[in-house]
C-alpha positions as CSV (number, residue, x, y, z in Angstrom):
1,X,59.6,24.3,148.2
2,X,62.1,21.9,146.4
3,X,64.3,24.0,145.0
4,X,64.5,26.4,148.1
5,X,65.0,22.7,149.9
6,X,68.1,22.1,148.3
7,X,69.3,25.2,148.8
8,X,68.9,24.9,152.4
9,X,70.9,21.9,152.7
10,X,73.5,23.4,151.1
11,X,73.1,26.7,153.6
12,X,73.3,24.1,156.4
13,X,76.4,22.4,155.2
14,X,78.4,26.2,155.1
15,X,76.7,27.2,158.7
16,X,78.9,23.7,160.1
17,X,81.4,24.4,158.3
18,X,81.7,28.1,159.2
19,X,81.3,27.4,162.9
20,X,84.4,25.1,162.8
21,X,86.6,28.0,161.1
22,X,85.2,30.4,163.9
23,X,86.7,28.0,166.4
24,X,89.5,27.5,164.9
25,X,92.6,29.5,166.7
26,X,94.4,30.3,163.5
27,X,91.1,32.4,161.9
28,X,90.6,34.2,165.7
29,X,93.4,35.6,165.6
30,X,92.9,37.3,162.0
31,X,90.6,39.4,163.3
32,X,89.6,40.6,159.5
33,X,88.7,37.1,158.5
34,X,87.5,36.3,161.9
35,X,85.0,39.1,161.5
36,X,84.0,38.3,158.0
37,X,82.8,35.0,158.8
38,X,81.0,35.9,162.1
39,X,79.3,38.6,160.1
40,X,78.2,35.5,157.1
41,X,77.2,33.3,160.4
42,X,74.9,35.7,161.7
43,X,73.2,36.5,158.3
44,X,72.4,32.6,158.0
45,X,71.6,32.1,161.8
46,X,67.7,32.6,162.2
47,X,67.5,30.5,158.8
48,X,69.4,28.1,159.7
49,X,67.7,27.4,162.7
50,X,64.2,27.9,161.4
51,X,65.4,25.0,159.1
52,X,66.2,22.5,161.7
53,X,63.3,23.1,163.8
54,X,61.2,22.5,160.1
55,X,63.4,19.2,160.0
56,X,62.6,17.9,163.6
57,X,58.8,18.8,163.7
58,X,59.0,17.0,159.8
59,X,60.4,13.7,161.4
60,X,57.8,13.8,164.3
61,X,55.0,14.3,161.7
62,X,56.0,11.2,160.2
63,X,56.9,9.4,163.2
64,X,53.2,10.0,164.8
65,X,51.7,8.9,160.8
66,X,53.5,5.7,161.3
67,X,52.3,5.0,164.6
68,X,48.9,5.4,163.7
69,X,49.3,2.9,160.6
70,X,50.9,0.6,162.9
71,X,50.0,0.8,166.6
72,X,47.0,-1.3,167.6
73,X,46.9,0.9,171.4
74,X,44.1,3.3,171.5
75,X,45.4,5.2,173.8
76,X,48.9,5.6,171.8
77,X,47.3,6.4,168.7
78,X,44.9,9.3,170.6
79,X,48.6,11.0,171.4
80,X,49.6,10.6,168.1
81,X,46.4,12.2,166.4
82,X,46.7,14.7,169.0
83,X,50.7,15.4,168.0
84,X,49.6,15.7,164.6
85,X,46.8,18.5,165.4
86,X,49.8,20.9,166.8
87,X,53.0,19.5,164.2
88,X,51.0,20.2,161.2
89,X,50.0,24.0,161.2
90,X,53.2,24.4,162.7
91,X,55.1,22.8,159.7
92,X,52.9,25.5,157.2
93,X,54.1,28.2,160.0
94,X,57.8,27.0,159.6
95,X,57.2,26.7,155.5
96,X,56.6,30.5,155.3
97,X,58.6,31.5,157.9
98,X,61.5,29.8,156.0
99,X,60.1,31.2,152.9
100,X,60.3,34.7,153.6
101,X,63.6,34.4,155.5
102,X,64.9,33.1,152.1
103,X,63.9,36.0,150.0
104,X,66.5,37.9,148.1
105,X,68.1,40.7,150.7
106,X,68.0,44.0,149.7
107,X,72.1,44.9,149.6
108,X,70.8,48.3,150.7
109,X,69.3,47.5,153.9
110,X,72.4,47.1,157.0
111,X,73.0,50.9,155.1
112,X,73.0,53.9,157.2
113,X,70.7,56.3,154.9
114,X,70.4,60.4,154.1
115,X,66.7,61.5,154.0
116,X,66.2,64.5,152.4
117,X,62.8,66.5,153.1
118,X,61.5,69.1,151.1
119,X,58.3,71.2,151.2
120,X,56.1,71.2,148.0
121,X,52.8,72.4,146.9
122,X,51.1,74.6,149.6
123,X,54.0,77.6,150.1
124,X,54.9,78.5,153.8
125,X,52.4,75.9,155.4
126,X,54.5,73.2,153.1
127,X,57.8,74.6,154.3
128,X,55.9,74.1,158.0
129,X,55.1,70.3,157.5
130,X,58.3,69.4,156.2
131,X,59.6,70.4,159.5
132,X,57.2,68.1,161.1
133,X,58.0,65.3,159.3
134,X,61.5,65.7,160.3
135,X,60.6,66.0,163.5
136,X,58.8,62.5,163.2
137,X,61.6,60.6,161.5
138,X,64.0,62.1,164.0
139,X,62.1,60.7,166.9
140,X,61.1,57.9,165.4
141,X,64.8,57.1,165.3
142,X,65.2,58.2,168.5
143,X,63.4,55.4,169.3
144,X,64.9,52.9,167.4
145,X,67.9,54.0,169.6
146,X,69.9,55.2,165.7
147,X,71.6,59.2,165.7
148,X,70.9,61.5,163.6
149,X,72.6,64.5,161.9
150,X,71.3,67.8,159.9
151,X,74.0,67.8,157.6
152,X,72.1,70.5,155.2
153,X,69.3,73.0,155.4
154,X,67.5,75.5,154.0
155,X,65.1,77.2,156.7
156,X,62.2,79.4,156.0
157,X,61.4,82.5,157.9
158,X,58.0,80.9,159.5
159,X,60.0,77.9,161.3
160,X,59.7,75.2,158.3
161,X,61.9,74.1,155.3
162,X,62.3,74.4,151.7
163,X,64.5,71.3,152.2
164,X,66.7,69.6,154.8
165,X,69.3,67.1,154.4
166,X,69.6,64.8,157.6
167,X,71.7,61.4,158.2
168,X,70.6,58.6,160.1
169,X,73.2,56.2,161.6
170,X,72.0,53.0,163.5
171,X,71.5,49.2,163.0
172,X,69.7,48.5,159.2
173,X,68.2,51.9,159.1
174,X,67.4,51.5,155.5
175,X,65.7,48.4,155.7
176,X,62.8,50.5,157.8
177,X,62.7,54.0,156.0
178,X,63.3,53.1,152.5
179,X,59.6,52.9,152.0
180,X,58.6,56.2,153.0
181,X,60.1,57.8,149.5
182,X,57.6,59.5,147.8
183,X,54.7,62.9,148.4
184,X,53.2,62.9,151.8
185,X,50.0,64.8,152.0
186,X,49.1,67.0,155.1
187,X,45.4,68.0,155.7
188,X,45.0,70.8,158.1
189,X,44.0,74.5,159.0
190,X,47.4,76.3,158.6
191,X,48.5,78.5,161.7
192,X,48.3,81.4,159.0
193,X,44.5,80.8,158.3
194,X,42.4,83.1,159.8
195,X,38.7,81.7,158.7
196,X,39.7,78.1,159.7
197,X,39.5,76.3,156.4
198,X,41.0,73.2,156.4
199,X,43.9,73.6,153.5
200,X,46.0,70.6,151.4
201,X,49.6,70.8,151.3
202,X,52.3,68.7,150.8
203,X,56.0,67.9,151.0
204,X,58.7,65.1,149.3
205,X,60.9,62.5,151.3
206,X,64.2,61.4,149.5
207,X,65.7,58.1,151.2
208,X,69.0,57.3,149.7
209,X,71.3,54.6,151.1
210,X,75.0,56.4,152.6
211,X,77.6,55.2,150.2
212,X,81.1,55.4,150.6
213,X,84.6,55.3,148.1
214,X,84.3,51.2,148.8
215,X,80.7,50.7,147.3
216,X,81.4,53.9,144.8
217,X,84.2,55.2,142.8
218,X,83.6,58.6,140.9
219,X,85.8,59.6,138.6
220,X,86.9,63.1,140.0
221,X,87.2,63.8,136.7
222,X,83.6,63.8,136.2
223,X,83.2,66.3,139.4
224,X,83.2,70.2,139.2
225,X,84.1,71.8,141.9
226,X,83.5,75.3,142.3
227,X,83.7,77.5,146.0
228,X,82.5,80.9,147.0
229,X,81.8,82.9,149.7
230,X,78.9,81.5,152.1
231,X,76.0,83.2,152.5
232,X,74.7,81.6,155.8
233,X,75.1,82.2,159.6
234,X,78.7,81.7,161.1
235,X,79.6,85.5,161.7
236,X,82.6,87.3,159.5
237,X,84.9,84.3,158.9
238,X,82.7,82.4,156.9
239,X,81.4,85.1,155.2
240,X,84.9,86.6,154.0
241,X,86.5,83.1,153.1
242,X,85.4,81.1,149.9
243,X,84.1,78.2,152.1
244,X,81.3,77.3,150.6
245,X,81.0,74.4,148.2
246,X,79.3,73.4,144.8
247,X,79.4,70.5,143.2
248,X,78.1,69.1,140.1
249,X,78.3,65.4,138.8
250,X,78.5,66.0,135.0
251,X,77.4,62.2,133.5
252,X,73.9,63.2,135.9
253,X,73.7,67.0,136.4
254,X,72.9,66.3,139.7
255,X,74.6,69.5,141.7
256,X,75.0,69.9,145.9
257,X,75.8,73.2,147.5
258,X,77.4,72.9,150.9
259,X,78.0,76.1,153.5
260,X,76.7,74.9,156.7
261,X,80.2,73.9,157.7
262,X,82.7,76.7,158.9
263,X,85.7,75.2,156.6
264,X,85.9,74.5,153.0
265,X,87.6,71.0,153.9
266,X,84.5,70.4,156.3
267,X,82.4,71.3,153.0
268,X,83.9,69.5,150.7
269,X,83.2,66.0,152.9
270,X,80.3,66.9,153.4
271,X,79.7,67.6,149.9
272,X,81.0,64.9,148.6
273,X,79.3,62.3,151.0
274,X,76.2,63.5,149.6
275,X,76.9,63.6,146.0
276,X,77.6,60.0,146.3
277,X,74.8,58.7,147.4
278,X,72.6,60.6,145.1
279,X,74.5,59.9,142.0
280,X,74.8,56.3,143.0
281,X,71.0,56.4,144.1
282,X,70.5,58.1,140.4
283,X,71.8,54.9,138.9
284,X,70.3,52.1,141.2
285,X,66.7,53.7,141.0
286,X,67.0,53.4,137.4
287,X,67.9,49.7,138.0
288,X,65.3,48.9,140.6
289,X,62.4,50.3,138.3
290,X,63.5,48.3,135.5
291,X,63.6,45.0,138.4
292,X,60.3,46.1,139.8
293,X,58.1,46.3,136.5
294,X,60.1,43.0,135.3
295,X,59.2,41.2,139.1
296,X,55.9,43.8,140.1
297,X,57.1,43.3,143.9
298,X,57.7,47.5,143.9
299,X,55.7,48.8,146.8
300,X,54.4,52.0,144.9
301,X,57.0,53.4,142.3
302,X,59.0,54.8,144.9
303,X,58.9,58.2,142.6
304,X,59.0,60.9,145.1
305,X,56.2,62.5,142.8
306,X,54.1,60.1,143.7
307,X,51.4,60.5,146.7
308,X,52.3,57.9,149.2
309,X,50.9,58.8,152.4
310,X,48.3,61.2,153.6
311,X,47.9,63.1,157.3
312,X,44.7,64.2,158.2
313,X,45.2,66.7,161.4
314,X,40.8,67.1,162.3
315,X,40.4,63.5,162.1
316,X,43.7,62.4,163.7
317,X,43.7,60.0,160.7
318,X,47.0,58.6,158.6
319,X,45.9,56.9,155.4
320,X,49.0,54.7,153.7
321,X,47.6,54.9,150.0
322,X,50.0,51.8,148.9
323,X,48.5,49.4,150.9
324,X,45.2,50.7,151.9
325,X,45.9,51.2,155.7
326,X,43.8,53.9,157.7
327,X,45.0,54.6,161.6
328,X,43.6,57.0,163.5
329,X,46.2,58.1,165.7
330,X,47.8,60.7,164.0
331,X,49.3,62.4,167.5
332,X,51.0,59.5,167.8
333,X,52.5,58.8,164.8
334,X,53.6,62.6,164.2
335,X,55.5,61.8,167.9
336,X,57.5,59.2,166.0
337,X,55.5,55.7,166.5
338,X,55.7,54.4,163.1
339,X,55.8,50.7,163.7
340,X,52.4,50.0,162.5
341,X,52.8,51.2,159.4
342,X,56.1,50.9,158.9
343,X,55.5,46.7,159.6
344,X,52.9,46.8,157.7
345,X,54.8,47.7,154.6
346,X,57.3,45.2,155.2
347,X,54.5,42.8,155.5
348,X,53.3,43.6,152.1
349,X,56.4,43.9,150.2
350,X,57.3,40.3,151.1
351,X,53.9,39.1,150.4
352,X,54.0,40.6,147.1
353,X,58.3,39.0,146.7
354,X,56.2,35.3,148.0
355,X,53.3,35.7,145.0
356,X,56.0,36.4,142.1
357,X,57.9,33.5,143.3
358,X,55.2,31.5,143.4
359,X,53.5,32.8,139.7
């Protein structure tokens, strides 16, 4: 704790010092800087006072030790023994507390985020629970009180998806959701099944992180841009204008189509917003794999190949394979109550950040 002590001394010293700027009338009224620094204040707040509530119950710890090595009054040195019962857990409560709240902050995690959700291995009955699983993040962040938006689809004629694009908008979005990249399993009798055999299937979640120009500059030049007709609903002006959008990062391959929107400007940004985060995700994946087998603090791979979670419809069950948790309340979860497991992981991943600190 050293090292992480000194470092909080020096965190302390920039909190002062940034709550005299904030109240200082010349930096008010630059309402740029003025929110910069509130926005570094808050990130250093519950720290900060974690901290000096470590400090104070530190002092009375030694101010109790010293009465007992000094005080000849029974009754004194009872209070004293019995300060030290409650100050010391408490000082191993504050020591991890602190310890945790000092872990390296993934960049990513105030980020808005666009999930995409695609159905598998399993044909219509995949197509079916990727629609569920929309259905669960979207009320899931419903209930985080975040908005969401279908910004692409790609419906199948039984009600389901082949794959559906959708943004998310709120406070730290993908500091929650970025664990849930990777093959979800569903267990269940399909609708379609006549003889009532339980059948596997399963479908992929993509989080990425929403990027914009500011976090990623991409060379138009390495950007092809071809339009055509679209091919969706929107009656006979979208069909006989070249609305629709395609557009294909060269450095990556990676391509996005765009028709949903009734203009080829609404396209385009659309498109483009996309595009960016999955050519910026490309490139940060490629770095967080390298950090993660370097660090081994990686939840899972993350790969969205690999299976991560599995829903078990007759037994109501939800099994999170990464970290060995089994609820049975799969009605509940499927109506968006991911908390459990969604804390959970959290829980885990900075347990895992604490142990390769501590190796």
């Amino acid at each position: 704790m050293d090292k992480i002590f000194e470092q909080l001394d020096g965190l302390l010293d920039r909190y002062d010092e940034l709550q005299e700027l904030m109240s200082d009338p010349e930096v008010i009224q630059d309402t740029k800087r003025y929110m910069a620094l509130s926005k570094e204040e808050g990130s250093m707040r519950e720290v900060v006072a974690a901290y000096r509530k470590y400090k104070q119950v530190k002092d009375d710890i030694e101010e109790s030790k010293e009465l007992l090595a000094t005080s000849k009054d029974p009754e004194l040195e009872e209070l004293a023994k019995e300060d030290l019962a409650a100050l010391e857990p408490e000082q191993g409560q504050l020591e991890d507390q602190i310890k945790r709240l000092m872990l390296p902050k993934d960049p990513n995690d105030d980020k808005n985020i666009i999930m995409e959700i695609r159905g598998a291995a399993g044909g219509d009955e995949a197509s079916l629970f990727a629609g569920d699983l929309l259905s669960m993040y979207m009320k899931y962040a419903e209930k985080q009180g975040w908005t969401t938006e279908i910004i692409d689809e790609n419906p199948t004629e039984v009600g389901g998806y082949k794959e559906v694009s959708v943004l998310i908008t709120g406070e730290s979005v993908y500091s929650k959701l970025k664990y849930e990249n990777g093959a979800h399993r569903v267990q269940r009798v399909p609708v379609t099944e006549s003889a009532g055999r339980v059948h596997t299937s399963t479908a992929t979640v993509g989080v990425m992180p929403e990027y914009d120009e500011v976090d990623l500059d991409i060379d138009p030049k390495d950007i092809r841009t071809d339009v055509y007709r679209s091919s969706g609903a929107g009656g006979q002006h979208i069909n006989k204008t070249s609305s629709a959008v395609r557009m294909t990062h060269l450095p990556t391959g990676i391509v996005v189509t765009m028709q949903d929107q009734r203009s080829q400007q609404q396209n385009r940004a659309k498109a483009m917003q996309i595009l960016r985060s999955r050519v910026y995700d490309f490139y940060e994946s490629q770095n967080a794999d390298e950090y993660a087998a370097k660090r081994k603090t990686a939840i899972g791979s993350g790969d969205r190949s690999e299976r991560i979670r599995t829903y078990n419809y007759p037994q109501n069950r939800v099994t999170d394979h990464r970290i060995n948790l089994t609820l049975n309340k799969l009605d509940r979860i499927m109506n968006g109550e991911l908390a459990d497991i969604i804390d959970a992981l959290i829980v885990q991943d900075q347990t895992n950040k604490l142990e390769s600190i501590n190796d």
